[in-house]
C-alpha positions in Angstrom: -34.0 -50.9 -52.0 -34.3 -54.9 -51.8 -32.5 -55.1 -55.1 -29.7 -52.5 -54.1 -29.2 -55.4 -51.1 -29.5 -58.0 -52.9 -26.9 -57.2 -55.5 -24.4 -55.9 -52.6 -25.1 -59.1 -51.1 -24.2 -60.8 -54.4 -21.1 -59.3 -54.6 -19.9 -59.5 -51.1 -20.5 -63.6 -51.4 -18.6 -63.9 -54.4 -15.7 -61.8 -53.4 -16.0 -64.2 -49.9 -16.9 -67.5 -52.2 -13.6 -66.4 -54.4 -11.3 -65.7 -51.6 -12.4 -69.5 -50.5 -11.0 -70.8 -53.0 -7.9 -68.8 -53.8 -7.1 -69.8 -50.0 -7.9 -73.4 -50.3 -5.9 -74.0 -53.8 -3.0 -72.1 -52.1 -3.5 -74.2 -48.8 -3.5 -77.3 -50.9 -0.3 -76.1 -53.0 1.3 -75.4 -50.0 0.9 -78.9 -48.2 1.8 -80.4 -51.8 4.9 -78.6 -52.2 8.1 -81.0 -51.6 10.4 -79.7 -48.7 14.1 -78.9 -49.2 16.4 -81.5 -47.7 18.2 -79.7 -44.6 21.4 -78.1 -45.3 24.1 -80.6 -44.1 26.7 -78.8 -42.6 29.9 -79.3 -39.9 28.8 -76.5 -37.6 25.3 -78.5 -37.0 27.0 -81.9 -37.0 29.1 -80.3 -34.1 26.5 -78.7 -32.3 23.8 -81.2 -33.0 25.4 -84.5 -33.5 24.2 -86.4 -30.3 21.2 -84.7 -30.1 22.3 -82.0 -27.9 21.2 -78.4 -27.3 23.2 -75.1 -28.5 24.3 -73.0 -25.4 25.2 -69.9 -27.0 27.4 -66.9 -24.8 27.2 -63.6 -26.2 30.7 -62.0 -26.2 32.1 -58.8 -26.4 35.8 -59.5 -25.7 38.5 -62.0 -26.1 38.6 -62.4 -22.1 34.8 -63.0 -22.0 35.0 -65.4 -25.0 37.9 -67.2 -23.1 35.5 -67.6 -19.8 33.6 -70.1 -21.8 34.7 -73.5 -21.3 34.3 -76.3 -23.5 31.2 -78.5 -21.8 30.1 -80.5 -24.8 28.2 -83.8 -23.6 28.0 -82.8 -19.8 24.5 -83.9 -18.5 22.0 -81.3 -17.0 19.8 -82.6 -14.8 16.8 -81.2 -14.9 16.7 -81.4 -19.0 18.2 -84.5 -19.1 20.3 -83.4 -22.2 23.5 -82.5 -22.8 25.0 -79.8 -24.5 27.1 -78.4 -26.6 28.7 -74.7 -26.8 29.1 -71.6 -28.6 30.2 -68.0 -28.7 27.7 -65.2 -30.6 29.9 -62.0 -31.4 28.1 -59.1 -32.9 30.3 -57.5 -35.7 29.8 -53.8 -36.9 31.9 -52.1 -39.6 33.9 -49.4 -38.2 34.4 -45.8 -39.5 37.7 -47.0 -41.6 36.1 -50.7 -42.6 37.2 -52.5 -39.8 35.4 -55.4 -38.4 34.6 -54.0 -34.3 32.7 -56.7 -32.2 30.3 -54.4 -30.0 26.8 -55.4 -28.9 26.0 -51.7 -28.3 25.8 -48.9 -31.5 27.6 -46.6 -30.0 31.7 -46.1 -28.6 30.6 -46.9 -24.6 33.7 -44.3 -23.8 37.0 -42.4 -24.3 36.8 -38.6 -25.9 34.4 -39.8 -28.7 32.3 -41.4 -26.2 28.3 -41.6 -27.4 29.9 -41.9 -31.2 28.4 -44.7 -33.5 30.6 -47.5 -34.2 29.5 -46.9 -38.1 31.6 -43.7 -38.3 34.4 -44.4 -35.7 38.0 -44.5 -36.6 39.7 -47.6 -35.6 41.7 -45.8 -33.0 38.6 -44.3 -31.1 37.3 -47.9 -31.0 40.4 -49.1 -29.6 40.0 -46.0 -26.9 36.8 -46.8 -26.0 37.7 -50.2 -24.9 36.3 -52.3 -27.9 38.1 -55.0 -29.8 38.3 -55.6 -33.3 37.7 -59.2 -35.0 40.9 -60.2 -35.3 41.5 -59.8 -31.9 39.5 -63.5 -31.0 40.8 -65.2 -33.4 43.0 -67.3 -30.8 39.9 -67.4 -28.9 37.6 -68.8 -31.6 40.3 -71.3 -33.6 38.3 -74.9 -33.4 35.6 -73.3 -31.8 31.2 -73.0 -33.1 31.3 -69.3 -33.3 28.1 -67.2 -34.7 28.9 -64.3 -36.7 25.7 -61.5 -36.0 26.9 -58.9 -39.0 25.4 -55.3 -37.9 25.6 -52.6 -40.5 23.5 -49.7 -42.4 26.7 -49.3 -44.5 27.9 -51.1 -47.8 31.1 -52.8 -47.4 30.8 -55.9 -44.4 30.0 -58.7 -46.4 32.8 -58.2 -48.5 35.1 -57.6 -45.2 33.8 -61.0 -43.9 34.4 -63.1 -47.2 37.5 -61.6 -47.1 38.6 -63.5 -43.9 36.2 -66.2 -44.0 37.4 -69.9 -45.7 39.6 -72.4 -46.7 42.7 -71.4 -45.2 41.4 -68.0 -43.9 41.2 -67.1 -40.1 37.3 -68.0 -39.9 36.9 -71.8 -40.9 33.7 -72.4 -43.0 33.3 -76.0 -40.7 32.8 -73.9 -37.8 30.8 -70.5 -38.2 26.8 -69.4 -38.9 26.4 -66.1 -40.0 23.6 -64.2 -38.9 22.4 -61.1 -39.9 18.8 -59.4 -39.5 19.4 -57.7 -42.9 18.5 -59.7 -46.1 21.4 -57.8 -47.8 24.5 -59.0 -45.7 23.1 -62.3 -46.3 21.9 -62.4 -50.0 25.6 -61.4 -50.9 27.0 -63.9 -48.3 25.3 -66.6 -50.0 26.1 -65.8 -53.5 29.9 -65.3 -52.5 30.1 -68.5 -50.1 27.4 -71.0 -51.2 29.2 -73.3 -48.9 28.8 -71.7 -45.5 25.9 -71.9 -42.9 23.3 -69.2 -42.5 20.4 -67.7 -40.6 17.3 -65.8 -40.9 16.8 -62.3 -41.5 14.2 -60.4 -39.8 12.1 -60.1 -42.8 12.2 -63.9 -43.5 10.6 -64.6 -39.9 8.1 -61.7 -40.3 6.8 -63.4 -43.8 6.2 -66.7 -41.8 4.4 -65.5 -39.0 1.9 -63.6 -41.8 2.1 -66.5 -43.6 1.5 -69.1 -40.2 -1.6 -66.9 -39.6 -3.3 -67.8 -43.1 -2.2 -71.8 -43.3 -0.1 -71.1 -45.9 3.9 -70.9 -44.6 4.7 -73.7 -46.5 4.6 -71.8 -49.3 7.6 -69.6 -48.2 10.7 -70.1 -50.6 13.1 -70.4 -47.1 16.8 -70.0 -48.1 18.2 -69.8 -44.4 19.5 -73.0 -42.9 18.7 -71.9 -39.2 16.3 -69.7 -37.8 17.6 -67.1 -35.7 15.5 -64.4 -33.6 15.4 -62.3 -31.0 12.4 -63.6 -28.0 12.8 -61.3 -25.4 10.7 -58.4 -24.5 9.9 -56.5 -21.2 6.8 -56.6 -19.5 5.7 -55.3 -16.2 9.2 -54.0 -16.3 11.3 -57.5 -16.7 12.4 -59.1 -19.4 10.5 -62.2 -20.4 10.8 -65.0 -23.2 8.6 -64.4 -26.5 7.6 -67.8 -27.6 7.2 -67.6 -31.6 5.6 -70.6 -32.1 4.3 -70.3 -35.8 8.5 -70.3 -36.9 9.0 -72.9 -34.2 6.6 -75.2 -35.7 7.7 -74.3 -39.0 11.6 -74.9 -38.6 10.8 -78.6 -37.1 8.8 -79.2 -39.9 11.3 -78.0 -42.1 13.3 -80.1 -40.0 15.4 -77.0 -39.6 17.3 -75.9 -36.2 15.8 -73.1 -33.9 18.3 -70.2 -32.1 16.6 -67.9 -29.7 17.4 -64.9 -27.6 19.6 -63.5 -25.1 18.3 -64.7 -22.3 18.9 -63.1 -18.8 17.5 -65.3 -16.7 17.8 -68.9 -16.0 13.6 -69.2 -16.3 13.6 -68.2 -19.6 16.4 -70.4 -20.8 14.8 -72.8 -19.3 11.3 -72.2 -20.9 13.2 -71.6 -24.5 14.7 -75.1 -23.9 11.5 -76.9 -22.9 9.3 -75.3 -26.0 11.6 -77.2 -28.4 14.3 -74.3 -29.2 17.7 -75.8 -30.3 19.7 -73.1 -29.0 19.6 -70.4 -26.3 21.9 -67.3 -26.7 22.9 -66.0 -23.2 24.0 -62.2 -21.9 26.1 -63.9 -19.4 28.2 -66.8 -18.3 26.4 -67.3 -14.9 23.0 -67.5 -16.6 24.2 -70.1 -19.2 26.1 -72.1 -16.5 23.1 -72.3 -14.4 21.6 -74.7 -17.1 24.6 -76.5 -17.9 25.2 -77.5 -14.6 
Protein backbone atom coordinates (compact mmCIF):
# COMPACT_ATOMS: atom_id res chain seq x y z
CA UNK A 1 0.00 0.00 0.00
CA UNK A 2 2.98 2.53 0.96
CA UNK A 3 4.60 1.72 -2.35
CA UNK A 4 1.29 2.05 -4.47
CA UNK A 5 1.51 5.88 -2.70
CA UNK A 6 4.62 6.38 -3.20
CA UNK A 7 4.84 5.67 -6.87
CA UNK A 8 1.41 7.77 -7.46
CA UNK A 9 3.19 10.31 -5.58
CA UNK A 10 6.19 9.95 -7.99
CA UNK A 11 4.24 10.42 -10.81
CA UNK A 12 1.99 13.20 -9.76
CA UNK A 13 5.50 15.37 -8.83
CA UNK A 14 6.90 14.78 -12.08
CA UNK A 15 3.95 15.48 -14.13
CA UNK A 16 3.79 18.91 -11.57
CA UNK A 17 7.90 19.21 -11.79
CA UNK A 18 7.39 18.89 -15.82
CA UNK A 19 4.62 21.32 -16.23
CA UNK A 20 7.15 23.74 -14.24
CA UNK A 21 9.19 23.80 -16.53
CA UNK A 22 7.30 23.69 -19.77
CA UNK A 23 5.60 26.96 -18.17
CA UNK A 24 8.76 28.63 -17.15
CA UNK A 25 10.67 27.99 -20.76
CA UNK A 26 7.42 29.20 -22.36
CA UNK A 27 7.22 32.21 -19.83
CA UNK A 28 10.85 33.04 -20.63
CA UNK A 29 10.22 32.70 -24.52
CA UNK A 30 7.53 34.74 -24.25
CA UNK A 31 9.24 37.79 -22.41
CA UNK A 32 12.21 37.17 -24.95
CA UNK A 33 10.20 37.39 -27.93
CA UNK A 34 10.77 40.91 -29.94
CA UNK A 35 7.39 42.89 -30.37
CA UNK A 36 6.09 43.94 -33.75
CA UNK A 37 6.51 47.69 -34.35
CA UNK A 38 2.78 49.23 -34.31
CA UNK A 39 1.19 49.44 -37.56
CA UNK A 40 1.60 53.10 -38.77
CA UNK A 41 -1.42 54.14 -40.29
CA UNK A 42 -3.51 57.65 -41.25
CA UNK A 43 -6.69 56.63 -39.52
CA UNK A 44 -4.49 56.47 -35.98
CA UNK A 45 -2.47 59.56 -36.94
CA UNK A 46 -5.99 61.24 -37.24
CA UNK A 47 -7.52 59.94 -34.25
CA UNK A 48 -4.45 59.74 -32.10
CA UNK A 49 -2.01 62.37 -33.28
CA UNK A 50 -2.18 64.82 -30.26
CA UNK A 51 -2.76 62.33 -27.89
CA UNK A 52 -6.43 62.46 -27.98
CA UNK A 53 -9.20 59.95 -27.22
CA UNK A 54 -11.53 58.24 -29.94
CA UNK A 55 -15.23 59.26 -29.40
CA UNK A 56 -16.90 56.73 -31.46
CA UNK A 57 -21.11 57.24 -32.39
CA UNK A 58 -22.70 54.26 -33.49
CA UNK A 59 -24.94 54.93 -36.53
CA UNK A 60 -27.66 53.58 -38.22
CA UNK A 61 -28.53 56.28 -40.76
CA UNK A 62 -27.15 59.06 -42.85
CA UNK A 63 -29.20 61.58 -40.58
CA UNK A 64 -27.77 60.15 -37.36
CA UNK A 65 -24.22 60.03 -38.86
CA UNK A 66 -24.79 63.75 -39.97
CA UNK A 67 -25.80 64.67 -36.13
CA UNK A 68 -22.15 64.17 -35.37
CA UNK A 69 -20.22 67.18 -35.50
CA UNK A 70 -16.69 67.51 -36.00
CA UNK A 71 -15.11 68.28 -32.20
CA UNK A 72 -11.51 67.27 -32.75
CA UNK A 73 -9.21 69.09 -30.11
CA UNK A 74 -12.12 70.58 -27.93
CA UNK A 75 -11.10 70.22 -24.22
CA UNK A 76 -13.24 68.19 -21.59
CA UNK A 77 -12.87 69.18 -18.48
CA UNK A 78 -13.11 66.73 -16.23
CA UNK A 79 -10.46 64.38 -18.41
CA UNK A 80 -8.50 67.07 -19.35
CA UNK A 81 -8.07 65.64 -22.87
CA UNK A 82 -9.35 66.35 -25.95
CA UNK A 83 -10.81 64.36 -28.55
CA UNK A 84 -11.18 63.38 -31.64
CA UNK A 85 -14.34 61.72 -33.52
CA UNK A 86 -15.79 58.93 -35.28
CA UNK A 87 -18.77 57.10 -36.71
CA UNK A 88 -19.04 52.97 -36.15
CA UNK A 89 -21.69 51.55 -38.80
CA UNK A 90 -22.45 47.89 -38.59
CA UNK A 91 -22.66 46.41 -42.25
CA UNK A 92 -24.58 43.11 -42.98
CA UNK A 93 -24.91 41.54 -46.43
CA UNK A 94 -28.31 41.62 -47.63
CA UNK A 95 -30.47 38.83 -49.28
CA UNK A 96 -29.26 40.10 -52.98
CA UNK A 97 -25.40 41.04 -51.75
CA UNK A 98 -25.96 44.38 -50.75
CA UNK A 99 -24.10 46.14 -48.14
CA UNK A 100 -27.31 47.16 -45.35
CA UNK A 101 -26.03 49.17 -42.26
CA UNK A 102 -28.30 47.72 -39.40
CA UNK A 103 -27.25 47.18 -35.77
CA UNK A 104 -30.25 44.82 -35.30
CA UNK A 105 -30.38 41.07 -37.31
CA UNK A 106 -33.50 41.44 -38.22
CA UNK A 107 -35.88 43.94 -40.89
CA UNK A 108 -37.27 46.25 -37.58
CA UNK A 109 -40.61 46.63 -40.00
CA UNK A 110 -42.63 46.80 -43.26
CA UNK A 111 -44.57 43.34 -44.55
CA UNK A 112 -41.37 41.30 -44.02
CA UNK A 113 -41.00 42.69 -40.58
CA UNK A 114 -38.99 40.03 -38.03
CA UNK A 115 -37.05 38.85 -41.47
CA UNK A 116 -33.16 38.56 -41.16
CA UNK A 117 -31.26 41.06 -42.99
CA UNK A 118 -29.05 37.82 -44.37
CA UNK A 119 -31.93 36.79 -46.62
CA UNK A 120 -33.70 40.12 -47.32
CA UNK A 121 -34.14 41.54 -50.79
CA UNK A 122 -32.87 45.01 -51.14
CA UNK A 123 -36.31 46.33 -51.55
CA UNK A 124 -37.75 44.90 -48.16
CA UNK A 125 -34.66 46.59 -46.58
CA UNK A 126 -35.51 49.75 -48.12
CA UNK A 127 -39.29 49.11 -46.72
CA UNK A 128 -38.29 48.53 -43.46
CA UNK A 129 -36.58 51.76 -43.13
CA UNK A 130 -32.83 50.69 -43.42
CA UNK A 131 -30.13 52.19 -45.53
CA UNK A 132 -27.71 50.67 -47.58
CA UNK A 133 -23.89 51.64 -47.59
CA UNK A 134 -23.81 53.72 -50.27
CA UNK A 135 -26.28 55.78 -48.79
CA UNK A 136 -23.46 57.62 -46.21
CA UNK A 137 -21.10 57.98 -48.44
CA UNK A 138 -21.65 61.94 -48.45
CA UNK A 139 -21.79 61.53 -44.82
CA UNK A 140 -18.57 59.69 -44.32
CA UNK A 141 -16.20 61.44 -47.26
CA UNK A 142 -13.04 62.91 -44.98
CA UNK A 143 -14.42 61.45 -42.19
CA UNK A 144 -12.63 58.26 -39.32
CA UNK A 145 -15.36 55.87 -40.03
CA UNK A 146 -15.25 52.05 -38.56
CA UNK A 147 -16.52 49.52 -40.70
CA UNK A 148 -18.16 46.46 -38.10
CA UNK A 149 -18.70 43.64 -41.10
CA UNK A 150 -21.65 41.17 -39.74
CA UNK A 151 -22.23 38.11 -41.73
CA UNK A 152 -22.71 34.13 -41.47
CA UNK A 153 -22.72 34.24 -45.37
CA UNK A 154 -19.68 34.08 -47.92
CA UNK A 155 -19.50 37.03 -50.07
CA UNK A 156 -18.87 40.59 -47.76
CA UNK A 157 -15.39 40.80 -47.87
CA UNK A 158 -15.31 40.73 -51.41
CA UNK A 159 -18.36 43.37 -51.44
CA UNK A 160 -16.16 45.67 -49.23
CA UNK A 161 -12.80 45.42 -51.26
CA UNK A 162 -14.85 46.09 -53.98
CA UNK A 163 -15.62 49.77 -52.76
CA UNK A 164 -12.82 50.10 -50.50
CA UNK A 165 -9.36 52.08 -51.97
CA UNK A 166 -7.48 54.29 -53.98
CA UNK A 167 -10.03 56.06 -55.80
CA UNK A 168 -13.02 54.02 -54.44
CA UNK A 169 -15.84 55.49 -52.28
CA UNK A 170 -14.23 54.23 -48.84
CA UNK A 171 -10.57 55.85 -48.51
CA UNK A 172 -7.97 53.41 -47.05
CA UNK A 173 -6.55 56.84 -44.92
CA UNK A 174 -9.64 56.96 -43.18
CA UNK A 175 -11.47 53.47 -42.31
CA UNK A 176 -10.75 50.37 -39.54
CA UNK A 177 -12.46 47.37 -40.27
CA UNK A 178 -13.84 45.44 -37.64
CA UNK A 179 -15.21 42.21 -37.62
CA UNK A 180 -15.75 39.54 -34.77
CA UNK A 181 -15.17 36.82 -37.36
CA UNK A 182 -11.55 35.79 -38.10
CA UNK A 183 -12.74 35.05 -41.74
CA UNK A 184 -13.99 38.65 -42.88
CA UNK A 185 -10.72 39.65 -41.67
CA UNK A 186 -8.16 37.00 -42.74
CA UNK A 187 -9.48 37.73 -46.43
CA UNK A 188 -9.48 41.46 -45.78
CA UNK A 189 -5.89 41.36 -44.96
CA UNK A 190 -4.70 39.25 -47.74
CA UNK A 191 -6.80 41.46 -50.32
CA UNK A 192 -5.74 44.97 -48.70
CA UNK A 193 -2.52 44.59 -46.76
CA UNK A 194 -2.59 48.32 -46.63
CA UNK A 195 -5.68 49.02 -44.57
CA UNK A 196 -6.30 49.16 -40.69
CA UNK A 197 -7.80 46.29 -38.74
CA UNK A 198 -9.26 45.05 -35.51
CA UNK A 199 -9.66 42.07 -33.37
CA UNK A 200 -11.79 39.25 -33.79
CA UNK A 201 -13.55 37.70 -30.98
CA UNK A 202 -11.45 34.73 -31.05
CA UNK A 203 -8.15 36.71 -30.98
CA UNK A 204 -9.30 38.47 -27.53
CA UNK A 205 -10.51 35.13 -26.20
CA UNK A 206 -6.83 33.51 -26.82
CA UNK A 207 -5.31 36.44 -24.74
CA UNK A 208 -7.38 36.44 -21.86
CA UNK A 209 -6.40 32.32 -21.66
CA UNK A 210 -3.27 33.24 -22.48
CA UNK A 211 -3.07 36.53 -19.75
CA UNK A 212 -4.23 33.94 -17.14
CA UNK A 213 -1.07 31.62 -17.63
CA UNK A 214 1.78 34.64 -18.09
CA UNK A 215 2.21 33.70 -21.41
CA UNK A 216 0.16 36.32 -23.89
CA UNK A 217 3.22 37.46 -25.20
CA UNK A 218 3.39 34.55 -27.07
CA UNK A 219 0.26 35.32 -29.19
CA UNK A 220 1.19 35.87 -32.96
CA UNK A 221 -1.33 39.28 -32.86
CA UNK A 222 -2.12 40.32 -36.52
CA UNK A 223 -4.79 43.11 -35.58
CA UNK A 224 -3.64 46.58 -35.37
CA UNK A 225 -6.36 47.69 -32.78
CA UNK A 226 -8.21 45.80 -30.32
CA UNK A 227 -11.82 46.07 -30.58
CA UNK A 228 -14.44 44.49 -27.99
CA UNK A 229 -17.62 44.59 -26.71
CA UNK A 230 -17.54 45.65 -22.46
CA UNK A 231 -20.88 45.90 -21.59
CA UNK A 232 -23.03 43.54 -19.82
CA UNK A 233 -26.16 43.82 -17.51
CA UNK A 234 -26.20 43.27 -14.00
CA UNK A 235 -28.88 43.77 -11.52
CA UNK A 236 -30.76 44.66 -14.50
CA UNK A 237 -28.51 47.78 -15.99
CA UNK A 238 -25.99 47.79 -18.21
CA UNK A 239 -22.50 48.21 -16.81
CA UNK A 240 -18.80 48.50 -18.22
CA UNK A 241 -16.73 45.13 -18.42
CA UNK A 242 -13.20 46.10 -17.72
CA UNK A 243 -10.87 43.48 -19.67
CA UNK A 244 -7.87 44.32 -18.26
CA UNK A 245 -5.63 41.29 -19.35
CA UNK A 246 -6.08 42.74 -23.40
CA UNK A 247 -5.84 46.22 -21.88
CA UNK A 248 -2.59 45.60 -20.49
CA UNK A 249 -1.53 43.68 -23.36
CA UNK A 250 -2.47 46.23 -26.23
CA UNK A 251 -0.37 49.10 -24.19
CA UNK A 252 2.33 46.83 -24.08
CA UNK A 253 2.01 46.11 -27.56
CA UNK A 254 1.78 49.64 -27.72
CA UNK A 255 -1.42 49.02 -29.62
CA UNK A 256 -4.72 51.17 -29.37
CA UNK A 257 -7.82 50.00 -27.30
CA UNK A 258 -11.70 50.47 -28.69
CA UNK A 259 -14.43 49.52 -26.20
CA UNK A 260 -18.17 49.28 -26.14
CA UNK A 261 -21.28 50.97 -26.72
CA UNK A 262 -21.69 52.66 -23.88
CA UNK A 263 -25.15 53.96 -22.54
CA UNK A 264 -24.29 55.92 -19.95
CA UNK A 265 -22.10 58.71 -19.34
CA UNK A 266 -20.49 56.57 -16.10
CA UNK A 267 -19.32 54.07 -18.02
CA UNK A 268 -17.73 56.15 -20.74
CA UNK A 269 -16.35 57.75 -18.27
CA UNK A 270 -14.80 54.67 -16.40
CA UNK A 271 -13.68 53.16 -20.00
CA UNK A 272 -11.83 56.52 -20.45
CA UNK A 273 -10.12 56.61 -17.00
CA UNK A 274 -8.98 52.71 -17.22
CA UNK A 275 -6.74 53.67 -20.22
CA UNK A 276 -9.26 52.73 -23.17
CA UNK A 277 -8.42 54.76 -26.36
CA UNK A 278 -11.77 54.90 -27.65
CA UNK A 279 -15.33 54.63 -26.38
CA UNK A 280 -18.11 53.53 -28.93
CA UNK A 281 -21.47 55.25 -27.92
CA UNK A 282 -25.45 54.22 -28.61
CA UNK A 283 -26.20 57.80 -28.67
CA UNK A 284 -25.24 61.33 -29.38
CA UNK A 285 -26.30 62.71 -25.90
CA UNK A 286 -24.24 60.14 -24.13
CA UNK A 287 -21.12 60.89 -26.22
CA UNK A 288 -21.66 64.66 -25.95
CA UNK A 289 -21.89 64.53 -22.30
CA UNK A 290 -18.00 63.70 -22.26
CA UNK A 291 -17.09 65.85 -24.91
CA UNK A 292 -18.40 68.80 -23.45
Amino acid sequence: MNRSLSSVFVVVASLFAAFALTWFYLRTKAESKPLKTPFEHAFLAKAHGDGQKLLILRADSPAEAATLMKTDGKPNDALKKSFATALWLDVRLGGENQLVVSSGETLPSGLAKGKPIEIASRRECEQAGLFHLEDFYAEIKNRLVILNLISRRPGLSKKILEIWGDEKPLELSSILIQSESDGNLKELRQGEPRGLYGSSQATLIQIEILSTLGLDGLMDLKADVLVSAIEEIRDGKFVARLRSATLREAHRRKLKRYAGPTRTTEAAQELLNAGYDGVIFETLEVLESIRL
